[in-house]
N, C-alpha and C positions, 0 to 999 in steps of 0.2 A: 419481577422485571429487573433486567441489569439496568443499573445506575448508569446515568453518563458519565466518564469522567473525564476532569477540568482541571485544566492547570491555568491560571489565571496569572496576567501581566498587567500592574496597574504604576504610577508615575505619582502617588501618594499626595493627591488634590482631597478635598470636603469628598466630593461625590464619589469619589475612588475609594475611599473608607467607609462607605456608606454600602457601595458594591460587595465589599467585601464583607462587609457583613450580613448583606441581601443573600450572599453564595454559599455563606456559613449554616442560614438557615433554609436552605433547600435540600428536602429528602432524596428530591431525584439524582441528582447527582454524587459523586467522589471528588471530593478534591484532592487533585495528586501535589500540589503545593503552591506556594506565592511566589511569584516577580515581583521586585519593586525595580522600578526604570528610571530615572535620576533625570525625569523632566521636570514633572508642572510641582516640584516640591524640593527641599532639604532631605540628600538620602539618608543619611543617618537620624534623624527626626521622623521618616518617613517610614523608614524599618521598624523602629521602633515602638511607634503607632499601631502599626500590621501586629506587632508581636503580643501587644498588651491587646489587642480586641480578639483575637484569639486565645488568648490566657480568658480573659473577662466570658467569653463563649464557651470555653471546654474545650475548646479544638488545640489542645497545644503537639499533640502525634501530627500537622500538618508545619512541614518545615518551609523555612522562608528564605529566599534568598537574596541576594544585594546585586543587579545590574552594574557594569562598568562601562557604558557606552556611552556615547556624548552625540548630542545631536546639532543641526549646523547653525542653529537658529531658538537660542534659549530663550524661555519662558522668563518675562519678568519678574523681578524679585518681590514687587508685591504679590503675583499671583501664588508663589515657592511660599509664602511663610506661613499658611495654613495651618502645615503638617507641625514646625515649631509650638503651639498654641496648641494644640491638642493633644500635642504629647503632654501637656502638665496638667488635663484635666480632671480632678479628682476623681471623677468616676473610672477611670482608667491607671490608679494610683492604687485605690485602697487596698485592693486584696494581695494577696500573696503570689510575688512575681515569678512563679514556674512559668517562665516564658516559652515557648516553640520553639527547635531549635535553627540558629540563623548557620544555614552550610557554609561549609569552607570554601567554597568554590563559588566564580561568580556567578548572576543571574546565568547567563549566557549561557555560561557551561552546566549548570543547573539544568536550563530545558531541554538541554543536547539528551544528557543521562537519561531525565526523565523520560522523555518520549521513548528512547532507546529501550527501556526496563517498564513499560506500558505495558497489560496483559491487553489491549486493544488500542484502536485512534481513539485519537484524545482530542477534546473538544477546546483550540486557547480562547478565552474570554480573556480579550486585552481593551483596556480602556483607557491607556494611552499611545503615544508614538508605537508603530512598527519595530522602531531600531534593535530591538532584544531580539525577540525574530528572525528580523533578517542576517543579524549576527551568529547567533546558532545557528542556522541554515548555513551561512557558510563558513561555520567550522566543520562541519556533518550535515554535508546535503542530502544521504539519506533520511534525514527526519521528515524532510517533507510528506514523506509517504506515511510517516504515522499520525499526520493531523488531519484529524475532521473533518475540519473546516476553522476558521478564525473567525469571533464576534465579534465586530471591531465599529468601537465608536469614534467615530472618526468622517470627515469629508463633508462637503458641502455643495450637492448637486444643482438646484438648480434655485439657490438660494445667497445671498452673499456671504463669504464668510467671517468670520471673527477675528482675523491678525486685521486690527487697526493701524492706521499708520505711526500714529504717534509711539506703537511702537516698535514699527520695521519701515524705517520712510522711504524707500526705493520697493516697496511693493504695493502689488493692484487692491490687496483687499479681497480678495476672491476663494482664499485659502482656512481651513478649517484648522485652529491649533495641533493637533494630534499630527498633522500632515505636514503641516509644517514647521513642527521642530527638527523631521528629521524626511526631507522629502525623497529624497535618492534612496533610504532606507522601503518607503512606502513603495517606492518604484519598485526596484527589486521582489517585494511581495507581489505586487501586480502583474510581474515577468513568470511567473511558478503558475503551476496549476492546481495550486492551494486554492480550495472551495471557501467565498468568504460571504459573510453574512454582514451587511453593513447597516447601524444604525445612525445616519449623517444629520447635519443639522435641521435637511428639510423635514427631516420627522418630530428630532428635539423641540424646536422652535415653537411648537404647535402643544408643546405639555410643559408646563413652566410650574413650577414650586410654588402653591396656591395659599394666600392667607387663612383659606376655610383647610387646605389640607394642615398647615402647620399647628391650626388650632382644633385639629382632631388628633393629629399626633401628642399635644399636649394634655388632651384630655387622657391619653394613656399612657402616662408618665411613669408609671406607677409601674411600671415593665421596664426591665434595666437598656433595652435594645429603643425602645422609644424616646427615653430621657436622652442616652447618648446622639440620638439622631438628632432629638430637636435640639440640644445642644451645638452640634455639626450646625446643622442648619441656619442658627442665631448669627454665627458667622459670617453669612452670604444676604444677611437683610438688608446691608448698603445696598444691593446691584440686583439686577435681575437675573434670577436663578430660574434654572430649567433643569430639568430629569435629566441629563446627558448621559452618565455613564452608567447611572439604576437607570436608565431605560432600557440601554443593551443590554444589560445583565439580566432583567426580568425575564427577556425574551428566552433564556434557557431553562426555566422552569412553566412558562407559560405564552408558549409559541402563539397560541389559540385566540389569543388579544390582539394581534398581530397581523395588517395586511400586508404582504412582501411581494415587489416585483422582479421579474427578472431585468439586468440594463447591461446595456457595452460599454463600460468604464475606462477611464485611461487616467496617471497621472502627471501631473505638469513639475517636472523637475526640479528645471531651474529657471533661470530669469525674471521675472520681476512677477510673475502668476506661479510660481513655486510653492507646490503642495496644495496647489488647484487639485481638486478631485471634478474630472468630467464626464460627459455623456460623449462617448466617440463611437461613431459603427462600425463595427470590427472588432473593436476596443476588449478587454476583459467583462466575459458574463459573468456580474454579481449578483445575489441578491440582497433585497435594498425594503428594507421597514420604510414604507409608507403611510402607512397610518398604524392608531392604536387605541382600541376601546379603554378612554382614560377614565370613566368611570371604574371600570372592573382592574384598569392599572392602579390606581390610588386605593382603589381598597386592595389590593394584592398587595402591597408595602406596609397598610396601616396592620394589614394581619400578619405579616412575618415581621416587623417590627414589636410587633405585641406574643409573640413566643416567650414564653417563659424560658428562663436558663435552671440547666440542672444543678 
């Protein structure tokens, strides 16, 4: 069976490291290489990160590259210092630093090439902001025609969303992080007839980071990919933590757990509901994970967590 392959764009959060090494350990797929996008983290701590769990995995033939885009609406500084803190984590230290190599070129212009030099469409699994995307596209709008589709965690249909006021006070609340750090970027993607696949928070919401999952992950500590997660994870025990970006990312190796609708979406630019993701008739046909057998999800992580490394 051909592999799919995936070029993955993450903004180097806990769960965005966690994805990537959920992606690392999927047979089905190729990875043609890493974005990092200079949101919900420190990018050069955040590169970093990417490059050492790829060394620590064996994957170091997949090259990474460094986004240059800025979005309109940054991520707070406590959310960014994540990636800091896990770069000095021993288990990510010990061995011997043959790291991936980090291209010359920016993200941006990274996913231009790549798509371009694809022997087929390519699947992006992005699990943060649009803005890399939509910035490649318009260096070379022919790319659009070599992607898939986009996975994209992101939006919040018919649920509230996650920018609190306390820290954007001239907005409604109704907006999902991912959307709004960079909403005119999101728009943009929504204007193309790029095929996308949304896992938004009305799905997240519903599969949260469980004290029984955490204490099965620990019992298989003993696997270098399980220590490092429950490690990740230990980080997020002040707040309540949800599946967010290993939610979408599952879906490309195990669609099958997966109920998906199709919706006419649109989104909200600018004004005080910026990087709203809505239900509009007429609007952009997505489709949109609605539910997910989170039994057979949590054990589909506790066993690709527990992969032995070669």
């Amino acid at each position: 069976m051909t592999k799919k392959l995936v070029l993955m764009d993450h903004d180097g959060a806990i769960d965005d490291f966690l994805s990537l090494i959920l992606l690392m350990t999927m047979t089905e797929i190729e990875p043609l290489g890493i974005v990092v996008t200079p949101a919900d983290c420190y990018i050069n701590a955040a590169v970093s990160v990417s490059r050492k769990i790829l060394n620590l995995m064996g994957q170091i033939q997949v090259p990474i590259a460094k986004s240059t885009v800025r979005g309109m609406n940054p991520f707070p500084a406590d959310f960014r210092r994540d990636c800091t803190i896990i770069d000095y984590f021993p288990l990510l230290n010990e061995s011997n630093q043959i790291l991936p190599p980090l291209v010359e070129i920016s993200g941006q212009e990274f996913m231009v090439e790549t798509l371009q030099n694809a022997s087929q469409p390519v699947t992006l699994m992005v699990t943060g902001p649009l803005t890399t995307v939509a910035e490649a596209i318009a260096l070379e709008p022919s790319i659009a025609n070599q992607i898939t589709e986009i996975v994209w965690m992101g939006g919040a249909l018919t649920v509230a969303g996650n920018v609190a006021k306390v820290f954007a006070l001239e907005h409604d609340g109704t907006a999902e992080w991912n959307v709004f750090w960079d909403p005119i970027a999101a728009k943009q993607i929504w204007d193309t007839n790029i095929s996308i696949t949304l896992c938004p928070l009305d799905l997240t919401n519903q599969v949260p980071v469980t004290p029984e999952f955490i204490h099965d992950l620990t019992k298989q500590r003993r696997h270098l990919l399980s220590d490092l997660a429950g490690l990740c994870y230990s980080l997020a025990i002040p707040q309540n933590y949800y599946f967010w970006d290993i939610l979408a990312t599952a879906y490309l190796a195990r669609p099958q757990l997966y109920q998906t609708k199709e919706h006419e979406t649109d989104i909200i630019a600018t004004g005080i509901s910026q990087g709203r993701t809505i239900l509009k008739s007429g609007g952009k046909k997505i489709k949109v994970m609605t539910q997910v057998n989170k039994e057979k999800f949590y054990n589909y992580l506790l066993q690709q967590f527990a992969v032995d490394l070669a």
